[in-house]
C-alpha positions, 0 to 999 in steps of 0.5 A, a space after each residue: 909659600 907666599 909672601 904673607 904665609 913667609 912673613 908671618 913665619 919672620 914673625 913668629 920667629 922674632 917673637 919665639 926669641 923673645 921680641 915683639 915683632 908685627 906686621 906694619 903699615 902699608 900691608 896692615 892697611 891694605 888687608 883692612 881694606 880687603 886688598 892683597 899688599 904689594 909687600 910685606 914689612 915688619 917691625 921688631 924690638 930687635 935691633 938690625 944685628 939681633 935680626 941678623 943673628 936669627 936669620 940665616 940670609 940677610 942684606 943690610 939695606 939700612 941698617 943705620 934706619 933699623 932696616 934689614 931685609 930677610 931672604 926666603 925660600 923661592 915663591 911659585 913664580 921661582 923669585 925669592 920671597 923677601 921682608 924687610 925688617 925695621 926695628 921699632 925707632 924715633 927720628 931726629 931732624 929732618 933737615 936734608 927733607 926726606 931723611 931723619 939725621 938721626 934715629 934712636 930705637 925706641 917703642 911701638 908707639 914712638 914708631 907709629 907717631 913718626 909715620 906719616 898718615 894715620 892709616 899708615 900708622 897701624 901694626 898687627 900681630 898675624 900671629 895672634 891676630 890682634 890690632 895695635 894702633 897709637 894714632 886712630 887708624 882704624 877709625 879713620 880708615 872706617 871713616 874714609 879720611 885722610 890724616 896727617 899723624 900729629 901736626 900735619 905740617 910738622 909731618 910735611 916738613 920732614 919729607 915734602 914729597 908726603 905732600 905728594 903721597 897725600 894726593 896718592 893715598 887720598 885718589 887710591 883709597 878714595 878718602 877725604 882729606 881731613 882739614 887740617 892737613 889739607 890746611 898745611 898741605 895747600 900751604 906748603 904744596 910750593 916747597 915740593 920744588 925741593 924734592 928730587 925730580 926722580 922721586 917726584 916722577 915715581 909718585 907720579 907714576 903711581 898716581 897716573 897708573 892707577 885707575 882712580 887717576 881721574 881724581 888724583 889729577 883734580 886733587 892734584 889741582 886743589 893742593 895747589 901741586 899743579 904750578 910747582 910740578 907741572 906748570 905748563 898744564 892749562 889751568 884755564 877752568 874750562 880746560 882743565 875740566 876737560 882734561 880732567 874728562 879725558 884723563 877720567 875717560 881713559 881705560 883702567 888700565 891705561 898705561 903711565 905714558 897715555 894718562 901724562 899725554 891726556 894731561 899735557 892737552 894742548 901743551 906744544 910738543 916742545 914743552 912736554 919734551 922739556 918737562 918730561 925732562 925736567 921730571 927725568 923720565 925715562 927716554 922710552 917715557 919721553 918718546 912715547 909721551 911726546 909721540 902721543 901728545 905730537 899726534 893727538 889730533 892725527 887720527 881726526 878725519 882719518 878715512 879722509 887723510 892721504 895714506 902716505 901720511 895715515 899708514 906710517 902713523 897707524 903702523 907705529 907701535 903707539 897706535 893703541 893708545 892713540 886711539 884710545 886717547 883719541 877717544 878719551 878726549 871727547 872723539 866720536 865714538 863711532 867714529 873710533 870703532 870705524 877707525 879701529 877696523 880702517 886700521 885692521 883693515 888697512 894693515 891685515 886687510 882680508 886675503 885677494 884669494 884663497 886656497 879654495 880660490 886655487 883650488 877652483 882655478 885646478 891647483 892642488 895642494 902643495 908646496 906651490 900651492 903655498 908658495 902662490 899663496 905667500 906671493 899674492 899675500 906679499 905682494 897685496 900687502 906691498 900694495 902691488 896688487 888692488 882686486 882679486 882680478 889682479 891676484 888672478 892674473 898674476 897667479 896665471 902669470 906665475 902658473 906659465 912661468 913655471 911650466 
């Protein structure tokens, strides 16, 4: 069973009870756009204890907010299937800025009026295959516009991180921002400093792991979001245009930790371990992030470079990506081709000899033959051993010792 095939089994159930029960938000979006959903989530008439009753396994994981989540059977991959539920609802004040201080369960139409974007806002029964939408959703989404639900500043005021989401929801999907919010956006962007650093982070994350980073970064920008969040960034106009480049340049799926270190361009490595910090990241993020930004120009005129200084840097386990920022920022290409294999070549470099090579020198398969084989590799690798004379050489040497 799937996850989709599952929720619409929660679904159908609520409503054989009795109550209206429909797909809502983010998935509903998302199968419009013709995208596979990260989750499911559903909104009921029911209330949490109503939900409880009906099904078997259930957790509590806010049920004052009207949510509880539903547990399934186990998918093909052995997780168990999950959907949270959330009774239809209306919300207070918002004075803590990210939660209501109260709710009250209401209708469809109150709950789609309390959510944040308008292409977040639809519902759809996939049992009956019918749309419900209070707030033009659907005909912004046709239209590829980003909308606040209602007053846009009212929207952002409740929870200032929306600001952020803004900037998500407009690079994922590739809309446009409609006036208005964009208007109360750039307006209010520097009250984002209210939000935690963690939840600031994780819509970061989002934004910099997908591949339309490129324009999230440049929208980042022009809600005024770069001086609140990260104001170590250069945002001299030529430089920032280049590290727009860079950050555009990079692989599909490039990792969170490459695309922050293409943004920090030119930022010292003392600053980016301060704001890494500062964002509270992890200390795997930090080390790599730091790490990236520290050598960013290590790999210039590689083949030139001393090994004592090269190999170390090669053999790190960030070396993939520093290449591929290395690139990114504007490296000759060719020049990375060539320094790809110098790095193959440096650390599995080919073989001095061969089985065939001891077999040419009248060595029969065997377990000296391996052995032979293991030491001259070991001992190649260790830099010991420079040309195929001196594999030779010493594979006699060993051939005496041993007789």
């Amino acid at each position: 069973m799937t996850e989709r095939e599952f929720a619409t089994d929660v679904v159908k159930r609520l409503q054989q009870a009795g109550y209206v029960a429909l797909f809502a938000g983010g998935c509903v979006r998302d199968e419009m756009l013709g995208l596979t959903p990260a989750d499911y989530d559903v909104a009921t008439s029911a209330r949490p204890e109503e939900v409880q009753q009906l099904f078997r396994r259930t957790i509590s994981i806010g049920a004052s907010f009207g949510v509880i989540e539903v547990i399934g059977p186990k998918d093909e991959a052995g997780e168990w299937l999950k959907v949270q539920v959330a009774t239809f609802r209306s919300d207070g004040a918002y004075t803590d800025g990210r939660r209501p201080d109260s709710v009250t369960f209401s209708s469809p139409e109150e709950d789609a009026a309390r959510r944040d974007f308008t292409i977040n806002g639809l519902f759809r029964d996939p049992v009956n295959e019918q749309m419900y939408d209070y707030v033009g959703g659907q005909a912004d989404l046709q239209a590829k516009v980003l909308r606040a639900i209602g007053r846009a500043e009212e929207r952002f005021s409740e929870d200032k991180l929306r600001i952020l989401r803004a900037v998500r929801m407009a690079a994922r999907f590739e809309l446009s921002v409609d006036a208005d919010s964009l208007d109360a956006a750039q307006r209010m962007a520097p009250q984002i400093k209210v939000v935690s650093p963690e939840r600031i982070a994780e819509e970061w994350r989002k934004v910099l792991k997908h591949p339309t980073r490129g324009r999230g970064v440049r929208l980042l920008a022009e809600f005024g979001l770069l001086e609140p969040i990260l104001p170590e960034v250069n945002r001299d106009p030529a430089e920032w245009e280049r590290t727009c480049m860079a950050i555009g340049a990079l692989p599909p799926d490039a990792s969170f930790e490459l695309a922050f270190a293409a943004l920090l361009r030119g930022v010292s490595p003392k600053a980016v371990t301060n704001l890494c910090k500062r964002l509270r990241l992890s200390n795997d993020e930090l080390n790599r992030v730091v790490w990236l930004c520290t050598h960013r120009v290590s790999l210039v005129d590689a083949k030139n470079q001393p090994n004592s200084r090269l190999y170390p840097l090669v053999a790190m386990p960030g070396i993939g990506e520093l290449i591929c920022l290395h690139e990114a920022e504007g490296n000759d290409a060719l020049h990375v081709v060539e320094l790809i294999h110098f790095c193959a070549d440096a650390f599995d470099p080919l073989p001095l000899v061969t089985g065939d090579d001891l077999k040419a020198m009248g060595l029969k398969p065997g377990p000296l033959f391996k052995k032979l084989l293991d030491e001259i590799r070991a001992l190649q690798l260790d830099g010991h051993l420079k040309d195929r004379s001196e594999a030779e050489e010493k594979i006699r040497e060993r051939l005496r010792a041993s007789q």
